[in-house]
C-alpha positions in Angstrom: -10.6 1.5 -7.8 -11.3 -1.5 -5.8 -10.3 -1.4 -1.8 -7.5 -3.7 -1.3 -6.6 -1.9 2.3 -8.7 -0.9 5.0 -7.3 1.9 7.8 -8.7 0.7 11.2 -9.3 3.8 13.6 -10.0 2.1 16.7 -9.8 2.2 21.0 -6.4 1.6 22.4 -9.4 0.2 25.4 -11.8 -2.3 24.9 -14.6 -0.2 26.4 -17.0 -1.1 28.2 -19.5 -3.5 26.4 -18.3 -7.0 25.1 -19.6 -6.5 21.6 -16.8 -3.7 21.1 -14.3 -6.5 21.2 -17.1 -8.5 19.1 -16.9 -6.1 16.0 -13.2 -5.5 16.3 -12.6 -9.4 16.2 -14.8 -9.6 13.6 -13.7 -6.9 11.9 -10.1 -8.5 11.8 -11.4 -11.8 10.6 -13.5 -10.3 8.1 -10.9 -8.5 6.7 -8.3 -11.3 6.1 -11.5 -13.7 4.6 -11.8 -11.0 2.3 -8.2 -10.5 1.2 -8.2 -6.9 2.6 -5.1 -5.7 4.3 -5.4 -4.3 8.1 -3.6 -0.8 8.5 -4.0 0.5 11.8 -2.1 2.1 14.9 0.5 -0.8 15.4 -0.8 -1.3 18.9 -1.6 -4.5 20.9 -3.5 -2.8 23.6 -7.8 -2.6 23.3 -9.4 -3.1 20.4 -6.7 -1.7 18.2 -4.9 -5.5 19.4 -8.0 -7.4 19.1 -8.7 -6.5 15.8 -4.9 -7.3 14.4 -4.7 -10.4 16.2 -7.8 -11.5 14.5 -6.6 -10.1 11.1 -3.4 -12.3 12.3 -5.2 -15.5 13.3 -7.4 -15.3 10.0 -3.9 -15.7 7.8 -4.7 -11.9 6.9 -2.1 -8.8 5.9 -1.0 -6.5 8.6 0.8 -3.3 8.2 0.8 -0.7 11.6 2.3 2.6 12.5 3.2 3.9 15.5 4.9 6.7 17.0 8.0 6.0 18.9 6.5 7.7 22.2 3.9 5.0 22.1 5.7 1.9 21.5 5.8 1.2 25.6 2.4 2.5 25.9 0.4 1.0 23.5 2.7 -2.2 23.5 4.1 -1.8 19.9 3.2 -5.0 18.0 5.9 -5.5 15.9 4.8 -9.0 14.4 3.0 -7.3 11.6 3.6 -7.9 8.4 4.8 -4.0 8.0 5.5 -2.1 11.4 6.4 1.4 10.9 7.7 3.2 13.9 7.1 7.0 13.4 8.9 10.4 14.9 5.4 12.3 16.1 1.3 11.6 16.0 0.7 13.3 12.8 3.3 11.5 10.7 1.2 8.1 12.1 -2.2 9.5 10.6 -0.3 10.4 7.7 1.3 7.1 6.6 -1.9 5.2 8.2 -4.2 7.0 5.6 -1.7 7.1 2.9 -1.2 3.4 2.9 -5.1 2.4 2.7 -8.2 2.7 -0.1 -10.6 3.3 2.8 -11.3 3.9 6.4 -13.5 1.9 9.2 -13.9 3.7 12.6 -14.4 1.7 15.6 -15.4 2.5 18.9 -12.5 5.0 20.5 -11.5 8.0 22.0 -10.2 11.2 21.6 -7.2 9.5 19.7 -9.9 7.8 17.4 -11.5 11.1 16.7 -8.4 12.8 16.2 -8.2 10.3 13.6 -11.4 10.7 11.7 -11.4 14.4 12.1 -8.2 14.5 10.1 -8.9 12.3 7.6 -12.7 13.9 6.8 -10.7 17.1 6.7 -8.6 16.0 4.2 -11.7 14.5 2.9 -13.5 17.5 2.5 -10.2 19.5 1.3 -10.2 17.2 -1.5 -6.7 15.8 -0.6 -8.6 12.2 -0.6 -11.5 10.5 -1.8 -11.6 7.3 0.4 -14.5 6.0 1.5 -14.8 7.0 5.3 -17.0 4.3 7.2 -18.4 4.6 11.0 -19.1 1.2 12.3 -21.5 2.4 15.3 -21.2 -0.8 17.8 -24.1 -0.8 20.2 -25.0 3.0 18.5 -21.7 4.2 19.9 -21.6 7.1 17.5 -25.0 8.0 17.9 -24.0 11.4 19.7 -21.6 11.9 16.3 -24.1 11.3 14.4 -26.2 14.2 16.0 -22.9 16.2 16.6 -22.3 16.2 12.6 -26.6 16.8 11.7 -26.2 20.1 14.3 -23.1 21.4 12.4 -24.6 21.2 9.0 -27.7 22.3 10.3 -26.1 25.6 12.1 -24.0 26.3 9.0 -20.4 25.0 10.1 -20.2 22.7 7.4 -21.5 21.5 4.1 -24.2 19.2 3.4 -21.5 17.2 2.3 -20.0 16.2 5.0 -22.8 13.6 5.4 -21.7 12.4 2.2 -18.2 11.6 3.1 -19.1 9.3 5.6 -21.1 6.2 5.5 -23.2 4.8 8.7 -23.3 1.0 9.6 -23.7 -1.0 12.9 -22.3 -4.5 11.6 -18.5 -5.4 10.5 -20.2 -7.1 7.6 -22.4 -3.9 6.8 -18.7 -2.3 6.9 -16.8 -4.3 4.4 -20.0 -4.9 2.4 -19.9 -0.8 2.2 -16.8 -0.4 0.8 -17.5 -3.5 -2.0 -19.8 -1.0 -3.7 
């Protein structure tokens, strides 16, 4: 099935090196020049904003959920094409994922790896098969990277796992992953 929707899990910060907000930007433009729709966390804080605004800017599709206890807090951008405003966290992830063919992950933080946690999970449940991509900016995710290699390697999870999610340091690399 061809990827016509991409979930962004991404930084509701910018963090602290300038090519974060490089990959998110291009990411977003990226996305729209390939006629891939953006579905992401409805924020216009940190890189979650950067990225729609470029998706935006690029003339591409925008569709974000938030939860109501966030709107304030991550400045609820609601000049999406689709904003859904949500009752609690988990009903985000769940309409997020539900409403794309495949997932990039940004630089972020705990609310990022909430995300990916949850949708590998489900991944490795088989309630999915999306193609689950880790853009590691600046090698980011390296200490993911070795995170996930120790848990196979002490027997916490299957060899799998490193099947479910694909490793790339570019946006291009990214989209260019999930054309395959």
């Amino acid at each position: 099935m061809p990827i016509k929707s991409v979930c962004v899990y991404c930084g509701s910060r910018s963090g602290a090196m300038p090519a974060y907000e490089s990959a998110a930007k291009s990411l977003g433009v990226m996305l729209a020049a390939r006629g891939l729709r953006l579905v992401y966390g409805a924020g216009d804080v940190g890189l979650m904003g950067v990225v729609a605004r470029a998706t935006q800017e690029a003339g591409g599709e925008t569709f974000g959920v938030i939860p109501e206890h966030l709107v304030k807090r991550e400045v609820g951008k609601s000049d999406l094409n689709t904003y859904v405003v949500t009752e609690t966290m988990h009903e985000r992830k769940k309409v997020m994922l539900y409403n794309a063919d495949a997932v990039v992950v940004l630089p972020g933080g705990p609310g990022s790896l909430d995300e990916l946690f949850e949708a590998l999970t489900w991944r490795q449940l088989g309630l999915h098969d999306k193609p689950i991509v880790i853009l590691n900016v600046e090698g980011y995710w390296d200490k993911l990277h070795d995170l996930m290699t120790h848990m196979v390697a002490q027997g916490f999870a299957d060899t799998s796992l490193s099947e479910f999610l694909i490793w790339v340091e570019t946006p291009e690399q990214a989209l260019d992953a999930l054309a395959t």
